[in-house]
N, C-alpha and C positions, 0 to 999 in steps of 0.2 A: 504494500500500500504506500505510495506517495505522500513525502511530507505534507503538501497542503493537505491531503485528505485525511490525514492522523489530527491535523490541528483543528480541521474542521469540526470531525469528530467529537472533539473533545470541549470545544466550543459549547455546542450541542447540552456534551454532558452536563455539565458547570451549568447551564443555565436550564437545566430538568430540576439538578440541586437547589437552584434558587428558587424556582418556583414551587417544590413542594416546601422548602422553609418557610415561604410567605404564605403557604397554604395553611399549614401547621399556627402560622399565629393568628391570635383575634385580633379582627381589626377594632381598631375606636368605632368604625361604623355604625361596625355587628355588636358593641359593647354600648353604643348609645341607642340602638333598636332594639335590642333588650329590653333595658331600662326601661324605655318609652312603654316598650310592650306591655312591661308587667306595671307601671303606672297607669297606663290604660286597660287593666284589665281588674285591678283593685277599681278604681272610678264605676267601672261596670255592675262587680259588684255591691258597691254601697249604692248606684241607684236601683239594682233592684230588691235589694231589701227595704230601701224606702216606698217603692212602689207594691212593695208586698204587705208593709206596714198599711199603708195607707189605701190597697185593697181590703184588707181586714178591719179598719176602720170604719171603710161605706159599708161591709156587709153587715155592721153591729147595726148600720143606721138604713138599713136595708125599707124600712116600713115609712120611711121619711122620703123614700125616694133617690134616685140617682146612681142604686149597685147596681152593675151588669156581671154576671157572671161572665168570667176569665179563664177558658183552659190553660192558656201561656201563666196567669198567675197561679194557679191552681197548682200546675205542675210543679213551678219553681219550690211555694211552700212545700209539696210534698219531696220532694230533691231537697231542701233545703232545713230544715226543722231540723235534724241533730244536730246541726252546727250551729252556737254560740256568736256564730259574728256574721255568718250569712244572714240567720235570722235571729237578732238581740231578745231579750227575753217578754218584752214588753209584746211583740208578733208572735210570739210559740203562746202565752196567753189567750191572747182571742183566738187562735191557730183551734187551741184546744175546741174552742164552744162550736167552732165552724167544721170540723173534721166531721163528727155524725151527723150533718146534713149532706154529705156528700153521698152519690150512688151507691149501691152492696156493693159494686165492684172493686171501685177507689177505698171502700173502707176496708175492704176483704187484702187488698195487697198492701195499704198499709198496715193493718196488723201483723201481716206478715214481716213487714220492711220493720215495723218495730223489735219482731224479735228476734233478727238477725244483729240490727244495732245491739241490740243489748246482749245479746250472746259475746257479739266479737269484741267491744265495749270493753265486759266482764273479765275474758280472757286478756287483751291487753293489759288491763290496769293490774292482773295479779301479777302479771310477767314484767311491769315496771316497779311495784311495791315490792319485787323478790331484790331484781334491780339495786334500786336504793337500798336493801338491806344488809346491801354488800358493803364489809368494813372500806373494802377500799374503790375507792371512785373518785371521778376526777370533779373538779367542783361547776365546771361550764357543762360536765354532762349531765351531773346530778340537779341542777338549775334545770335544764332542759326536760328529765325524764318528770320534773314536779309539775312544772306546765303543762308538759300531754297530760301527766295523770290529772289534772283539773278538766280539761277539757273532756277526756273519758268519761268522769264522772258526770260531768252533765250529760253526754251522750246518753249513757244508762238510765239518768233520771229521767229527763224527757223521753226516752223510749218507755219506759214504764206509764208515764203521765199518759203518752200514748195512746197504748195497750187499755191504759183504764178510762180512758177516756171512748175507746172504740167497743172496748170486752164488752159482753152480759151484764146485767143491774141486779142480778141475784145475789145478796150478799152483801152491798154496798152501805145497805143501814147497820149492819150489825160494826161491819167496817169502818165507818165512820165514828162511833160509839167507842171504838176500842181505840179509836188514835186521836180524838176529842183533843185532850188539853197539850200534843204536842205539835198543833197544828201551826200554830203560830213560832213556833223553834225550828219547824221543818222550812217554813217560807224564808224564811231568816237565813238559814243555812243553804239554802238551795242562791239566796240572792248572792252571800257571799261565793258561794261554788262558782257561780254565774261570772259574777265579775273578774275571779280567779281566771277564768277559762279565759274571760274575752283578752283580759292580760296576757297568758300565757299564750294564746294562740298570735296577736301580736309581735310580741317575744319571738315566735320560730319564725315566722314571716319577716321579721330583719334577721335574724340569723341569716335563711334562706337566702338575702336580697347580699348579703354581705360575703356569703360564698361565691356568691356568680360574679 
């Protein structure tokens, strides 16, 4: 092979090199349409919990005039209700009174969808409580595995709330009777769980924003 064509070659080579090294790195581009992206995709969803709030709203006011039933809202609350920051706690409230007016069908696979939440829920939070029990952890893990576990926790409550809110009425007086005067320490404690969660869920969502 002739000199120019070895150089040529090689030419070639070296600039296959360069280009998979420029490949290889992010660009600022690709690093500020990220960002954007995932700015714009939080936006998205705090308007549609506000628009879910304020679905649930007209439907309280339903007799006054001006609720149109929403399959797009409809869906989103049912997609959306275990989570704490999708939908804040003040929406999983009238959520609850609005769920058994819905079809047998929609209440049939949410109870269903209730008690997968709280199966999987249950199983997480024991396999982060074993987690934490370990003498030795690192302290930015051990931060991190108390915020899921808040957030789990409400997962399960509100899947429960759910459940009783969808289950049979058989029972429900006696039930009521038996848990009378710790009703108001439950609400209490479910509010701080609540605010817990929305903190902690926060929390992993800069984590998250701070890896990328």
């Amino acid at each position: 092979m002739s000199r120019p064509a070895i150089g040529k070659r090689k030419q070639q080579q070296k600039r296959r090199r360069k280009a998979k090294q420029r490949s290889r790195q992010p660009s600022r581009h690709s690093s500020g349409a990220d960002a954007a992206a995932a700015a714009s995709s939080a936006t998205d969803k705090a308007t549609a919990a506000v628009a879910a709030l304020e679905y649930l709203q007209a439907w309280c006011r339903r007799e006054e005039g001006g609720w149109k039933f929403s399959k797009v809202r409809q869906s989103y609350l049912l997609r959306a209700w275990p989570d704490p920051v999708k939908l804040p706690r003040e929406a999983f409230g009238l959520l609850l009174s609005y769920l058994p007016t819905m079809h047998e069908g929609a209440i049939a696979r949410t109870l269903e969808q209730a008690t997968a939440v709280a199966a999987a829920a249950e199983e997480e939070r024991k396999r982060l409580e074993a987690c934490l029990d370990e003498a030795e952890r690192a302290e930015d893990a051990a931060e991190a595995d108390e915020a899921q576990l808040a957030v789990l926790k409400i997962r399960l409550m509100r899947a429960l709330k759910v459940a009783a809110a969808l289950g049979p009425e058989e029972g429900e007086e006696g039930s009521e009777e038996e848990e009378g005067g710790d009703e108001d320490a439950g609400e209490e404690s479910e509010e701080g769980e609540e605010r817990r969660a929305e903190s902690g869920s926060e929390d992993m969502r800069k984590r998250e924003t701070q890896r990328t």
